[in-house]
Each structure stands twice: as C-alpha cells, then as structure tokens.
C-alpha positions in Angstrom: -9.9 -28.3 0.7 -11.1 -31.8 0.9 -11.5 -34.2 3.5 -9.0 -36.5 2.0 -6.4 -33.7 2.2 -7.2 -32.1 5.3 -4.0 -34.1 6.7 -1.9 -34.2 4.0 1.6 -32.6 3.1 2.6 -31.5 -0.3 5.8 -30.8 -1.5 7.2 -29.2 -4.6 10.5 -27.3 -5.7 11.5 -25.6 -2.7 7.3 -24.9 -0.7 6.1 -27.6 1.5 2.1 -27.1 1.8 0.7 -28.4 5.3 -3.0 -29.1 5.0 -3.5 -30.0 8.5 -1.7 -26.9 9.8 -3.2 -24.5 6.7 0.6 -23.4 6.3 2.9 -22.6 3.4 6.8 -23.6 3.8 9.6 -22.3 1.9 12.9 -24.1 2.7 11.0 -24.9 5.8 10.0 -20.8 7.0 6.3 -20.4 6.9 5.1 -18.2 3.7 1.8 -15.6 4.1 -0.9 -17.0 2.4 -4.6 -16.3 3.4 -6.9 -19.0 3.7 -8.6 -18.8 0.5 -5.9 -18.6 -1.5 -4.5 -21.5 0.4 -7.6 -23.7 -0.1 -7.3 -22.9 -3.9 -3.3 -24.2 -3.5 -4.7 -27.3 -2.3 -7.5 -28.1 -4.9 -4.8 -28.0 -7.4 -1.8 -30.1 -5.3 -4.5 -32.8 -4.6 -4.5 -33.1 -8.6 -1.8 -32.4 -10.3 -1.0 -32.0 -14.0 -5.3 -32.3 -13.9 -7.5 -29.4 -15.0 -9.5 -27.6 -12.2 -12.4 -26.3 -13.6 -13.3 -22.5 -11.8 -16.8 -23.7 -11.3 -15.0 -27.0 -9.3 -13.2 -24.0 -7.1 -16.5 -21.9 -7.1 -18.3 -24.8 -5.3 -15.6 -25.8 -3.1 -15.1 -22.1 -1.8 -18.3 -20.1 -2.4 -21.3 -23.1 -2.3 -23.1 -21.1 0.4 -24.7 -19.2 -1.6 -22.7 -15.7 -0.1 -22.7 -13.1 -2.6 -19.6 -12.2 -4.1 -17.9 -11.2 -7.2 -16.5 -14.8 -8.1 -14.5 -13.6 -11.2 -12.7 -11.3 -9.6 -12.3 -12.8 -6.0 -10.8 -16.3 -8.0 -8.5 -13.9 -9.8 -7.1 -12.3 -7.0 -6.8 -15.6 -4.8 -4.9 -17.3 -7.7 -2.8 -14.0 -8.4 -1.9 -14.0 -4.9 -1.1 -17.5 -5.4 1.6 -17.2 -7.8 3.1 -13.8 -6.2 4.2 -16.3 -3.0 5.2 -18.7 -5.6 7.2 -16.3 -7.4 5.3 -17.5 -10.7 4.3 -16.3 -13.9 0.8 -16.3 -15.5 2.6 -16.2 -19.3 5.2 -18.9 -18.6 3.9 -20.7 -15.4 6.5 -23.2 -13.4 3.6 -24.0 -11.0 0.2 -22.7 -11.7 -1.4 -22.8 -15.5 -4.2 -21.0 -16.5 -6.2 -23.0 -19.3 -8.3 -21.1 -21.2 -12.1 -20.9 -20.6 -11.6 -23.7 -18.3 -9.2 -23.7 -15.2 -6.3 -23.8 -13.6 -3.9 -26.8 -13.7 -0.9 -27.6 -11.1 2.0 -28.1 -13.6 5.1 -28.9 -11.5 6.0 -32.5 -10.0 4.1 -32.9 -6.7 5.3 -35.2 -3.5 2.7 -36.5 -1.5 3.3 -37.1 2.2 6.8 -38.1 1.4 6.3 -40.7 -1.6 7.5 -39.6 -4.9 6.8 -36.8 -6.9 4.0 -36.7 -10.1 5.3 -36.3 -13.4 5.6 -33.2 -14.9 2.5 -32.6 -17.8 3.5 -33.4 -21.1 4.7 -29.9 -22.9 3.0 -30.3 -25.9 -0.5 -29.7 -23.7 1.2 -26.8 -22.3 1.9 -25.4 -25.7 -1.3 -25.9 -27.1 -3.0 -24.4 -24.3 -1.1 -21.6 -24.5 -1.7 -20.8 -28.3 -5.4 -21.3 -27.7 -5.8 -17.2 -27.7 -3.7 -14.3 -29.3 -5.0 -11.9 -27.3 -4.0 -11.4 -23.3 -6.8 -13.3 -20.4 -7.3 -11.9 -17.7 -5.1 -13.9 -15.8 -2.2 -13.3 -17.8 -2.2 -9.6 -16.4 -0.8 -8.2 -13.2 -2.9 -7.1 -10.8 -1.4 -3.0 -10.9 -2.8 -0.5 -8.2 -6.7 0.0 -9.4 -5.8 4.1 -9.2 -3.4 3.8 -11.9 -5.3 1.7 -14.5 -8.1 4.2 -14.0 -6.0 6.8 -14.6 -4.7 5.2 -17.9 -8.1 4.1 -19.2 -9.0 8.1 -18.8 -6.3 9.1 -20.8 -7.4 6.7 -23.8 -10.6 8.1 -24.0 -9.6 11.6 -23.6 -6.4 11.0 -26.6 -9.5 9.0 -29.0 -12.1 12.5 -27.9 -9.6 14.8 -29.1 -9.2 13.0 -32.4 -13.2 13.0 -33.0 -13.5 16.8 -32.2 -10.9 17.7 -33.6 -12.1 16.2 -37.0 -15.3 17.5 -36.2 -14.0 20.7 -35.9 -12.1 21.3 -39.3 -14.9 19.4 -41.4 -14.2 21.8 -44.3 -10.9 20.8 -44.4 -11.6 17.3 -43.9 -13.6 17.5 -46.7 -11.2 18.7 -48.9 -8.6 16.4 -47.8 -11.5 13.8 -49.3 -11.7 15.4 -52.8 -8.0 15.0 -53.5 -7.8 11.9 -52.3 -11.0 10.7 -54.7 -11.2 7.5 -53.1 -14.8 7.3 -52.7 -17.5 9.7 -52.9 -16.6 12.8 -50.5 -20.4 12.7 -49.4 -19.8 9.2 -48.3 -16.7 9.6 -46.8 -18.2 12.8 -44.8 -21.2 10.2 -43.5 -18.8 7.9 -42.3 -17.1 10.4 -40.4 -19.5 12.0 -38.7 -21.6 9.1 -37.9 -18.9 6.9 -36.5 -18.2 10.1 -33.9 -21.5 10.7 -33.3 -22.0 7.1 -31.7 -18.0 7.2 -30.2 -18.0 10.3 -28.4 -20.6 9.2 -25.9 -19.2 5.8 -25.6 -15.8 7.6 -24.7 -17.7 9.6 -22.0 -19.3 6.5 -20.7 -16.1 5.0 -20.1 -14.1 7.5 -19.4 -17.0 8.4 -16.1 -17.0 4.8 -15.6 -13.4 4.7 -14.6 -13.6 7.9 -12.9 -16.2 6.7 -10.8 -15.0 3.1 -10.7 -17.5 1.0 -12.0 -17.1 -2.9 -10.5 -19.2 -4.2 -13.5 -17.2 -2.1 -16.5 -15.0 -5.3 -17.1 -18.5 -7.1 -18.1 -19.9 -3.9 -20.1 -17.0 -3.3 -21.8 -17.1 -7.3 -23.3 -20.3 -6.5 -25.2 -19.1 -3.7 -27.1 -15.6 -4.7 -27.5 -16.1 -6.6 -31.0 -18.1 -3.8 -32.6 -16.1 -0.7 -30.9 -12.9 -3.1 -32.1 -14.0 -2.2 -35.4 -14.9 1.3 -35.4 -11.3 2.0 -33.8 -9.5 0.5 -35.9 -11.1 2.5 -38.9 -10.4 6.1 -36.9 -6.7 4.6 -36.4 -6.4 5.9 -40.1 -7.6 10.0 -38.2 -4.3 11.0 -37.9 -4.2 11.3 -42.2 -6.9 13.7 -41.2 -4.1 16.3 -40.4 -2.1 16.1 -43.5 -2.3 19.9 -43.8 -0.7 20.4 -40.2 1.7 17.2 -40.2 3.9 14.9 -42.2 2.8 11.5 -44.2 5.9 9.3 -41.8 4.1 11.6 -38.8 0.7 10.4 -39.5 1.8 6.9 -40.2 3.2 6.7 -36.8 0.5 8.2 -35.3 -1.8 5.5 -36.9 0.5 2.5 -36.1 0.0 3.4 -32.5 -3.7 3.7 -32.9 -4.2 0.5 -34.3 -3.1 -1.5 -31.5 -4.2 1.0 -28.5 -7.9 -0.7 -28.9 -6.2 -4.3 -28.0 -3.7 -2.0 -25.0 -7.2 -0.5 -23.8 -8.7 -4.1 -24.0 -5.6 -5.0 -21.4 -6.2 -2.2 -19.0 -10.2 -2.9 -18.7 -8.6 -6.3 -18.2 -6.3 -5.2 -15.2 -9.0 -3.0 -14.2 -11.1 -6.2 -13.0 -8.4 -7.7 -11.2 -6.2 -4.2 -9.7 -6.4 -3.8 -5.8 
C-alpha cells in the first residue's frame, strides 16, 4: 500500500479495511486475509470506481526484482480477494476484472468516516463486460489443481480415441467418403490422416504435460490455441465417421458436444494456471 493510506480506514457494505492495523472487518470481527492480498484490497479502495492497471499492482508488490510467477501469484491474491468478500468474478459487487487491463473497485467506498464514492456508472460495467465472449482467466474458480489435471487427461484421451479409431477403420472411412461424394475421397482421405498425424502428438504433449504438471502449459497452450481451435472443430464432425456402428441423431450429439469441448478444454487450461 501507499504511504498516503498507510493510516487510513475504508469502509464498504458490511468490511471495514484498517490500513494501519493491515486488518479486514466484517460487522466489526476481523476477516483472514494475507498480506498480499490485503495490499492488493488497498490499491483498489484508495481508488475507487478507477482502473488499476496489473503492471500498477506488479510494481507496488513485486518491484524488487524477486522472481515469481506474476500471472498467477496476482490471480490468486485477487481470487482470494473476492472468496473473503464473498464476490463474483462474472457479476462482481466489489472487485471488477477489466479486460487486458486491471482490476477496478466497483462498490461505494467511505473514507475515514466521510462519505462514500459513487458507485461506477453501469453502462462501463456493461461494456467491459461484453469486451470478450470467451471466459478470462479471472472469471474461473480456482478448483483443486489435481482435478483440473485430471480433466484435461481425459480430453486428450476422449479426442486420441477418436483419431485411432479413424485411423484404424480407414477402409471403411473411405467408403463412408464415396457415398457421401462430397469431395474427392483422395482428398478427403489426406485430410484425415494429416490432421491426426500432427494431433496425436499434440494430445500426448498435453496430456504428459498435465500429468507431470507443467507451470508454463497455460502459456504453451495460448500459441497453439487458434490453430488447434480450428483443426478441433473440423474432427467435431468424427463422430459421422461411425455411421456404420451408430445412428445419424447419435452422431449429431456426439458432434454437438465436440464442437464446444475445444472452448471447455480452453477453460480447464485456464483453471489449471490459477488451481491450488
């Protein structure tokens, strides 16, 4: 925290933050919050309804130049941060994540006794939430780390299973490609066996990198989300693949679930950055 707040008291809803004393109130009983965290409660009560910027929290807390995984370590203190607050990363009464940028203090803040901020126009609220369809990381809980590895494994083994099992009734496959004389059997046969060539080790690599828990797969598995985005969603159409064995409304299901696991995998590799 600052100077300028090392003696100040902030209240809002029901919490009383005591700079001086490094203490957390609700309805006056002392909350557990670590220090960090606590710093990072600060930086946002000393400017509400203001955006601060992680590289702002990143100097305040870790200028010494101590090693440490920033990303994560700001995730966590902030998570922890709205567990004491009882908050919510997807519809925030306290704490707002803005996207790309920071973290903003949304709820009316009393300073040492005088009155309380105003509460942040919604509209900014609303656009900041729309920014981004897809989940940040901060909109995730923070589940045991054991389970989202064990979750991640089971992706890659369900998306290995349908690659060998294509690969292992090509014949079939390829008659499957004559009747439906879409394109060129030879082309669709390429396609095929190319794109699993190139997935199966990628599904090895991540399936060993969860088993092995990997700090930096959260970071790896950025660079080759856009590209393997693409390549899953054009194996969610595999499960046509067994037409011999199951029905059309089977395989339709089948693919309906595949084309949104890439985006549920996204979430868990997500999670996995931030679970404890």
């Amino acid at each position: 925290m600052t100077e300028r707040a090392a003696g100040d008291v902030f209240r809002f809803g029901v919490f009383e933050a005591d700079a001086a004393r490094g203490e957390l109130r609700k309805h006056g009983i002392r909350v557990k919050l670590h220090a960090q965290p606590f710093q990072i409660l600060v930086m946002l009560l000393e400017r509400p309804s203001e955006v601060v910027t992680r590289e702002e929290m990143r100097q305040q807390l870790w200028s010494d130049g101590t090693f440490v995984d920033f990303d994560r370590a700001l995730n966590t203190a902030v998570n922890k941060i709205r567990e004491v607050l009882n908050d919510s990363a997807s519809q925030p009464r306290y704490v707002e994540t803005i996207a790309g940028k920071g973290y903003r203090f949304i709820a009316p803040v009393a300073l040492n006794g005088g009155p309380a901020t105003p509460e942040p126009p919604v509209a900014a609220t609303v656009e900041n939430v729309s920014k981004s369809v897809l989940s940040a990381a901060d909109e995730l809980p923070a589940p045991p780390r054991r389970v989202v590895r064990l979750l991640l494994g089971l992706v890659q083994i369900l998306y290995l299973g349908f690659y060998l099992t294509a690969l292992a009734n090509l014949r079939e496959v390829d008659d499957l490609f004559l009747e439906a004389n879409l394109l060129p059997p030879a082309v669709l046969m390429s396609v095929l066996v190319g794109t699993a060539a190139v997935l199966i080790p990628v599904r090895l690599y991540l399936a060993t990198a969860a088993a092995f828990d990997l700090r930096q797969l959260p970071a790896k598995f950025a660079r080759i989300f856009p590209v393997l985005l693409v390549l899953d969603e054009l194996w969610a159409l595999s499960p046509f693949l067994l037409a011999h064995y199951i029905s059309v409304g089977f395989a339709l299901g089948m693919t309906a679930i595949l084309v949104y696991l890439p985006f549920a995998q996204r979430s868990l590799v997500l999670m996995y950055g931030r679970a404890h």
